[in-house]
C-alpha positions as CSV (number, residue, x, y, z in Angstrom):
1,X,-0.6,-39.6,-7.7
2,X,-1.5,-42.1,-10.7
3,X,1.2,-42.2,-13.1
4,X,0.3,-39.6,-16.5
5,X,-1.5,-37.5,-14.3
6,X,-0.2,-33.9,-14.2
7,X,-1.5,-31.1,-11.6
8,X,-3.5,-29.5,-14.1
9,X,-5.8,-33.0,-14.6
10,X,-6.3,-32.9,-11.2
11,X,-7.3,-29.3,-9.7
12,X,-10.9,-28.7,-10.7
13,X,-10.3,-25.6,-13.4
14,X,-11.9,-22.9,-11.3
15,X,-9.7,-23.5,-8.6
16,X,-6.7,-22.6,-10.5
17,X,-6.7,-18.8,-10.5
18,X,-6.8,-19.4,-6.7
19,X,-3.1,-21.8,-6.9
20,X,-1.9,-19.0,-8.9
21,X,-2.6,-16.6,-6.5
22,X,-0.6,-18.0,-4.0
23,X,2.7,-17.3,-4.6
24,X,1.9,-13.5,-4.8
25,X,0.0,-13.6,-1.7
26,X,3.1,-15.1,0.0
27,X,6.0,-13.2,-1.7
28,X,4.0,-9.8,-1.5
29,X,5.1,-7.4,1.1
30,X,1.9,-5.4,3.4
31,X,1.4,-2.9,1.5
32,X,-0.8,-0.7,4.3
33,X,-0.8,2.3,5.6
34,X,0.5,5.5,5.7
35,X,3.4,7.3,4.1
36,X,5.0,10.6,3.2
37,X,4.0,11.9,-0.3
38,X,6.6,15.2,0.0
39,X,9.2,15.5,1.0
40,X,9.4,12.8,-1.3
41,X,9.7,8.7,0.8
42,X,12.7,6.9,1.0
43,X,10.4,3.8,0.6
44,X,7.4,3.6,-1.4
45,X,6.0,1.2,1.1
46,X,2.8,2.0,3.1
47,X,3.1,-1.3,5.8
48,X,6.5,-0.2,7.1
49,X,5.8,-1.5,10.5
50,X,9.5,-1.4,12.3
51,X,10.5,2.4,13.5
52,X,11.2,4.7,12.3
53,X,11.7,3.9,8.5
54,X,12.0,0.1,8.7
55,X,15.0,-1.0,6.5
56,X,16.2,2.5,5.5
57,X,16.6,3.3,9.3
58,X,20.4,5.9,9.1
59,X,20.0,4.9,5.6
60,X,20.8,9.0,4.6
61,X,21.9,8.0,1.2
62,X,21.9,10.4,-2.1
63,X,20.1,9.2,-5.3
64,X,23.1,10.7,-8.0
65,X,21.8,12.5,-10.7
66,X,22.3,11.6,-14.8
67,X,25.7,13.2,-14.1
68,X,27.1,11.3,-11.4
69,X,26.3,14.3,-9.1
70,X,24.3,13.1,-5.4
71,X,22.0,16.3,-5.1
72,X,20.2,17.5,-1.7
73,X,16.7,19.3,-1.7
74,X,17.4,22.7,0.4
75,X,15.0,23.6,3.0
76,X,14.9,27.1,5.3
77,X,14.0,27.2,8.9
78,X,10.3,28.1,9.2
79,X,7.1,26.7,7.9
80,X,7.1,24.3,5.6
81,X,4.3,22.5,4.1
82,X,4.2,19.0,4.1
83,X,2.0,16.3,2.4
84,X,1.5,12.7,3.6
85,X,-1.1,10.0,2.8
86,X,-3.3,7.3,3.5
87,X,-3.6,3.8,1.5
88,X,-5.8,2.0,4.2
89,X,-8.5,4.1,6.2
90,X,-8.1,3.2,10.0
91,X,-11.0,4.9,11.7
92,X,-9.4,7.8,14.5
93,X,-5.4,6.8,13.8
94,X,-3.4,10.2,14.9
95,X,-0.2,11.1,13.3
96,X,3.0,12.2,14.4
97,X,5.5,13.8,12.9
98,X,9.2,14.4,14.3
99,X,12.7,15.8,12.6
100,X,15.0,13.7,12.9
101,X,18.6,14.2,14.1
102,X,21.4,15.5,11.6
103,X,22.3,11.9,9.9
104,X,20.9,9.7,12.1
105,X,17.2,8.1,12.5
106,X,18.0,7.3,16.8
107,X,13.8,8.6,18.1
108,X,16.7,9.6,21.7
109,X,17.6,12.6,18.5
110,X,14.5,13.2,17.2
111,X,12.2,15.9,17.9
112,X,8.5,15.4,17.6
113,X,7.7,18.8,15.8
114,X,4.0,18.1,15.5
115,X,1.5,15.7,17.6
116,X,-1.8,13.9,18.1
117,X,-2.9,14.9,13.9
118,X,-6.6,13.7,13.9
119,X,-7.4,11.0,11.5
120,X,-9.6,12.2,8.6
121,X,-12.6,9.5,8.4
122,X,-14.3,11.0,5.8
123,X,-12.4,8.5,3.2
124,X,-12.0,4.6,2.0
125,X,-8.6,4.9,-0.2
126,X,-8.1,1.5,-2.4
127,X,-4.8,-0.1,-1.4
128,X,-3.9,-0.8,-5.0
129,X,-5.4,2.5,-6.3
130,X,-3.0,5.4,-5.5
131,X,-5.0,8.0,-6.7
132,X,-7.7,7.4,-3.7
133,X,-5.4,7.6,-1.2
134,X,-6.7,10.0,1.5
135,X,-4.0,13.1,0.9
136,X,-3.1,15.0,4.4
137,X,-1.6,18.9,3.9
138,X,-0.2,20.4,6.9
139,X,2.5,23.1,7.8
140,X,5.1,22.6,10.3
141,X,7.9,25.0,11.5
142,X,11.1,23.5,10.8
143,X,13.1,24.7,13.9
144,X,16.3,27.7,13.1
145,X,19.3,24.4,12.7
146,X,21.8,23.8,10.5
147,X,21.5,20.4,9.8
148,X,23.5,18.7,6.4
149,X,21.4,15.4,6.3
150,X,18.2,15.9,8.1
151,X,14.7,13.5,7.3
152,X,11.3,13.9,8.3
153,X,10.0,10.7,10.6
154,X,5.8,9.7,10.5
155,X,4.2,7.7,12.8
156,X,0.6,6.4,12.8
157,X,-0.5,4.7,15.7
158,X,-3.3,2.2,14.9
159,X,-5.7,3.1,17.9
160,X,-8.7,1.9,16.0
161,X,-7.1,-1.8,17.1
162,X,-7.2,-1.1,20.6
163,X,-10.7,-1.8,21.4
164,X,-12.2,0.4,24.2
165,X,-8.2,1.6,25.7
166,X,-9.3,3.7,22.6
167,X,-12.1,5.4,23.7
168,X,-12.7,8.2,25.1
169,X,-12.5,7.2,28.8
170,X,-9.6,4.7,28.0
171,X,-6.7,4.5,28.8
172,X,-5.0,4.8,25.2
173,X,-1.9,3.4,24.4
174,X,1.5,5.0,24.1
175,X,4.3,5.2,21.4
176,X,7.4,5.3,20.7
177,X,8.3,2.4,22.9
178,X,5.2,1.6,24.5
179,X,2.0,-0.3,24.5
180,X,0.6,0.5,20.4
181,X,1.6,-2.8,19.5
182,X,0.7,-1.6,15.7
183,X,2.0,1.4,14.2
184,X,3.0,2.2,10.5
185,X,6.3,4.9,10.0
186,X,7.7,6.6,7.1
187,X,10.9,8.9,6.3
188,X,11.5,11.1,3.8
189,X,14.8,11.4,1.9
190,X,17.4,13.1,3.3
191,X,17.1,17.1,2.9
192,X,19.1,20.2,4.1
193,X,18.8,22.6,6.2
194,X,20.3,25.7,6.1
195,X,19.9,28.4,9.2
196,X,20.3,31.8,9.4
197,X,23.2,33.7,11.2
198,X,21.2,32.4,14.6
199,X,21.2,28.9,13.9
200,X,22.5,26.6,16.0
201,X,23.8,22.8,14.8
202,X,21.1,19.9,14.6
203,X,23.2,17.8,17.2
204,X,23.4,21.4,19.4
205,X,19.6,21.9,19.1
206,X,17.3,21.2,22.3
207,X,13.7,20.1,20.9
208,X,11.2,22.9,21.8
209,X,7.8,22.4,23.4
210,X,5.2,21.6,21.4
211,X,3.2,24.7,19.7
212,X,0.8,26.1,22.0
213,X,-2.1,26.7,19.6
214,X,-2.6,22.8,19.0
215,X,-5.8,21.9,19.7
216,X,-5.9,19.3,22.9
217,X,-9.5,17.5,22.1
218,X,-10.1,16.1,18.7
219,X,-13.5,14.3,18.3
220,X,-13.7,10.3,19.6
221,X,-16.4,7.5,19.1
222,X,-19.5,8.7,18.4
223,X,-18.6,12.3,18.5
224,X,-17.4,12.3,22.1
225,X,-14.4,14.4,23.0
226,X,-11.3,12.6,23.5
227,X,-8.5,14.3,25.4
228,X,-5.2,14.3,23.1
229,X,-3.1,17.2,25.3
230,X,-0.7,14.4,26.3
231,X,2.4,13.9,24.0
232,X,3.0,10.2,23.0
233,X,-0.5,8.7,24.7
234,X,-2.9,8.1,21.6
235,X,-6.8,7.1,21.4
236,X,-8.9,7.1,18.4
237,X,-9.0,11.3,17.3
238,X,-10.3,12.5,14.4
239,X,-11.4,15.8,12.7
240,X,-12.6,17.1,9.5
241,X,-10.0,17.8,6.5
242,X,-10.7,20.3,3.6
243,X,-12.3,18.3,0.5
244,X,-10.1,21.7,-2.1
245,X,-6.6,21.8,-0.6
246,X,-6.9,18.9,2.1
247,X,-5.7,20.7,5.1
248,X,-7.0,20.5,8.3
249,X,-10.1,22.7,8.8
250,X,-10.2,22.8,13.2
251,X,-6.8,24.3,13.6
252,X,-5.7,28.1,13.4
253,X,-4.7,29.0,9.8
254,X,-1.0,29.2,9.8
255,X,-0.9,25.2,9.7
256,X,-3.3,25.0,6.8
257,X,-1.2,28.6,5.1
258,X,0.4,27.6,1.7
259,X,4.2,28.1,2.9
260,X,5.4,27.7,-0.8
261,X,9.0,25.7,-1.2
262,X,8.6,22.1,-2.7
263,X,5.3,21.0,-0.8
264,X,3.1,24.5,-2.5
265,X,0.2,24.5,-4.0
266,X,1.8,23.8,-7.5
267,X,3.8,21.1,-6.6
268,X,0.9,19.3,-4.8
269,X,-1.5,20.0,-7.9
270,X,0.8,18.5,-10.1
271,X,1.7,15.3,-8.4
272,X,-1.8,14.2,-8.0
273,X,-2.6,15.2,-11.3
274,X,0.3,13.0,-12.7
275,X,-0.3,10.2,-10.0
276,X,-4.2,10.0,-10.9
277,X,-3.3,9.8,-15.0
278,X,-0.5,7.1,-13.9
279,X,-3.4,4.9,-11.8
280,X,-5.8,5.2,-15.0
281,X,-3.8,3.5,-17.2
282,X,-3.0,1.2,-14.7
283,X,-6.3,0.0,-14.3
284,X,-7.4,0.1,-17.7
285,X,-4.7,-2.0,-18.4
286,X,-5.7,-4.7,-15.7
287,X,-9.4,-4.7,-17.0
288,X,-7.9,-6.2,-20.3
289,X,-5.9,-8.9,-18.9
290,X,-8.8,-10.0,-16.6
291,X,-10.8,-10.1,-19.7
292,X,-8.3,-11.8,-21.6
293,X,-7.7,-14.4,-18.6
294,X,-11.8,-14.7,-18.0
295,X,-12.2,-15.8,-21.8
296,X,-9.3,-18.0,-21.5
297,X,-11.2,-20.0,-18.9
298,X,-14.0,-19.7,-20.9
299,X,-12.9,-20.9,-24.3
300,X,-13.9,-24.6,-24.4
301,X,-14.7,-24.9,-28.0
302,X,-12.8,-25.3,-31.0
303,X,-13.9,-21.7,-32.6
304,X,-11.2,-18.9,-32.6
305,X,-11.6,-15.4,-31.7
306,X,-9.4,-11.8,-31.4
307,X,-10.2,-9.2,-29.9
308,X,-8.2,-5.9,-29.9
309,X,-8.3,-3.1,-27.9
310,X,-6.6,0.1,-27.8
311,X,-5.1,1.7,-24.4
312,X,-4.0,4.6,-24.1
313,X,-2.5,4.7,-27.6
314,X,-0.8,0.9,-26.9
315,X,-2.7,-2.6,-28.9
316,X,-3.7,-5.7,-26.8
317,X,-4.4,-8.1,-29.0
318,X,-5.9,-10.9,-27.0
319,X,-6.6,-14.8,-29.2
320,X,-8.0,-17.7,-27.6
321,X,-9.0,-21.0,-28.8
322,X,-9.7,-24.5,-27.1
323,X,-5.6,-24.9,-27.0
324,X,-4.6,-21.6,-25.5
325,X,-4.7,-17.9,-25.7
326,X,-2.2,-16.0,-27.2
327,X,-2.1,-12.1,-25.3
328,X,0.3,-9.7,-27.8
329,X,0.6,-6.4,-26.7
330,X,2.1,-3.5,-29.2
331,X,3.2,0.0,-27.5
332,X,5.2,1.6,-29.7
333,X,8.0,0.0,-31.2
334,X,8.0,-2.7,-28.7
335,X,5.9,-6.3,-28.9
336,X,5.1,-8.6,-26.0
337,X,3.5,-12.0,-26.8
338,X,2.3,-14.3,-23.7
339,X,0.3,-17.4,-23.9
340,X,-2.0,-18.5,-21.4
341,X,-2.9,-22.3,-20.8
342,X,-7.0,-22.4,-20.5
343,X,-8.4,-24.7,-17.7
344,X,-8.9,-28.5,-18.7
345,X,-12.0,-29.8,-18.7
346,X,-12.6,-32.8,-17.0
347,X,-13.6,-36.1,-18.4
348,X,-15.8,-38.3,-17.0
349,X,-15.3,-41.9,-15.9
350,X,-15.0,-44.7,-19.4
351,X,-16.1,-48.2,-18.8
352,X,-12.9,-50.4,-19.4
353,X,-14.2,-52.8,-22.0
354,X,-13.9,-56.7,-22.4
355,X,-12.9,-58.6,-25.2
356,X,-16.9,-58.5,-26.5
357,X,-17.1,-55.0,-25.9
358,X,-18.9,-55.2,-22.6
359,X,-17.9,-53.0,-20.1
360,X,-16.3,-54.5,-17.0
361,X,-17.9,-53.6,-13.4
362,X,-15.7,-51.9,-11.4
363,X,-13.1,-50.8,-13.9
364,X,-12.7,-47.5,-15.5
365,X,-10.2,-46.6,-17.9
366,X,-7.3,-43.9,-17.0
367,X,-9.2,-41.3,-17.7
368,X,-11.7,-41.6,-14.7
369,X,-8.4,-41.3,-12.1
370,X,-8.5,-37.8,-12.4
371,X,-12.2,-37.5,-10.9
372,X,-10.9,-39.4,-7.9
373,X,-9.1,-36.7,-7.0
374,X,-11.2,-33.9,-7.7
375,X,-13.0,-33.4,-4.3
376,X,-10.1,-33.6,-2.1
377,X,-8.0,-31.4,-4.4
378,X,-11.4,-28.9,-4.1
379,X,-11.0,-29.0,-0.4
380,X,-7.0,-28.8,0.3
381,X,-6.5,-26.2,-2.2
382,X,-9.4,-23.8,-0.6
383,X,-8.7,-24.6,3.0
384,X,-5.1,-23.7,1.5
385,X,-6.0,-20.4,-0.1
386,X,-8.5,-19.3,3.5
387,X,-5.2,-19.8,5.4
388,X,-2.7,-18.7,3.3
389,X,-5.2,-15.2,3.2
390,X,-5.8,-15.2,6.9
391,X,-2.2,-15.2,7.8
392,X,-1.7,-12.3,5.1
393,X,-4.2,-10.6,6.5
394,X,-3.0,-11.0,10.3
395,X,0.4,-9.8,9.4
396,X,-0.6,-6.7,8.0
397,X,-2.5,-5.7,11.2
């Protein structure tokens, strides 16, 4: 590179938002597809693609409370409504949903307590907006165990990547341990159970049969039956979901029954009501930093402007000129100041001049380096950025 020539002479400006995109695109984890909304995650993650619950696996850990106190959410044997959700719709993906042993996460003590949920295809959640994620709302029976640590284990099976072993006349593909290469899991945080005079010990317990009144044929591609009676042995099955209380429609009512406890109708109005608020002001306050940046890049003059804008009772004052843009930001008694660098413009080539002023063929002044370098900086940076996507993309498959 020519000597007093910095990165930023060089990259034509409306490839920088690309370089600056780079580093998130590589540092950021997959953030797709499925996970528990309550019980309550031990990850917020929706890409956890390692079984059961990625890096939290026999991570049965207590959050302590203000007081130093860890505290356990109680549960009862019975049913118990549970509520899980979608960030990335994956046409015909079932669910599964197991209890896992008393302190461990080993599938050998799990028990699958519900199989082969149909995928609800009605929906296209936004990865980065939580309050479209596709909400599921089903009741399991939580079998009569005494159990001091015990966690819920999801598993979502991507069959809509299996090509026709997904059909209906397919051969499907199997999990855990088998031939889904690409399934998303999720855990909830530890909980206990307490059993009545009956109850036997988690590590005593011998997982039941699955629940008789299942339904064994959930609807396929194009409306075609697909045969889900086997446990473990997955093709694309989907059904319709309730657009009020999001519970399966196609099933007998005591899995869509409100069973009250932390998952009730209360508890599951509330959460999306604060988690849609929370997503508002989230995106509101995105619109006014792409503004801010879009004007930046725009600015090329020497006039001055402010604007100032007021969300959600916080002050963005955005200033830009030809030199830079100044973003301050007042929510209540705290002020953040940033500055942004706007793009250079480019000159174009200068004559070097002789002794009489004449310009000299062939010779350009320094100025005219940078232009040498636009149009293979235009093509490494965006053959850069494609790849650097592409192998995002792949890994969150």
């Amino acid at each position: 590179m020519t000597p007093g020539l910095s990165l930023l002479s060089i990259v034509p400006a409306a490839l920088l938002p690309l370089l600056l995109l780079l580093p998130q695109i590589l540092l950021s984890p997959c953030r797709a597809h499925s996970r528990w909304k309550c019980p309550p995650p031990r990850s917020p993650s929706t890409g956890i693609k390692t079984g059961p619950c990625g890096s939290e696996t026999n991570d049965f850990s207590l959050s302590p409370n203000d007081n130093g106190d860890e505290l356990i959410t109680e549960i009862y044997p019975g049913p118990l409504r549970v509520i899980f959700e979608e960030s990335i719709h994956h046409t015909g993906a079932p669910f599964r949903i197991s209890l896992s042993g008393d302190g461990t996460d080993d599938l050998d003590a799990s028990c699958v307590l519900l199989d082969h949920i149909p995928h609800n295809d009605c929906c296209r959640p936004s990865l980065y907006d939580e309050s479209t994620y596709t909400p599921y709302v089903i009741t399991i029976n939580i079998p009569n165990v005494n159990c001091e640590r015990c966690s819920l284990q999801l598993a979502n099976p991507m069959t809509d990547k299996i090509g026709g072993d997904g059909s209906p006349t397919g051969i499907g593909c199997t999990d855990p341990f088998g031939t889904c290469f690409s399934v998303y899991h999720s855990c909830t945080r530890p909980f206990r159970i307490l059993g009545n005079g009956e109850a036997v010990s988690r590590s005593d317990y011998q997982c039941e049969r699955l629940p008789g009144n299942w339904p064994e044929v959930w609807e396929g591609d194009n409306g075609v039956g697909v045969d889900a009676s086997v446990p473990g042995l997955y093709r694309r099955e989907s059904s319709i979901w309730s657009v009020v209380d999001f519970t399966l429609t196609a099933v007998p009512g005591d899995y869509a029954k409100d069973a009250g406890g932390i998952c009730g109708d209360e508890g599951l109005k509330q959460q999306y009501t604060q988690s849609t608020t929370l997503s508002s002001n989230i995106e509101t306050t995105t619109t006014v930093t792409k503004a801010s940046i879009t004007s930046t890049a725009a600015t090329i003059s020497t006039e001055e402007s402010t604007t100032t804008t007021l969300v959600n009772e916080s002050t963005t004052t955005t200033t830009t000129s030809n030199q830079s843009a100044t973003v301050t930001s007042i929510s209540g008694n705290s002020i953040t100041t940033s500055t942004l660098l706007p793009n250079p413009t480019l000159s174009q080539p200068t004559p070097s001049l002789d002794q009489n002023s004449n310009p000299i063929i062939g010779q350009t002044t320094m100025q005219s380096s940078a232009c040498q370098y636009c149009s293979c900086w235009t093509c490494i940076t965006f053959a850069l950025t494609i790849f650097t996507s592409m192998m995002y993309l792949q890994m969150c498959i």
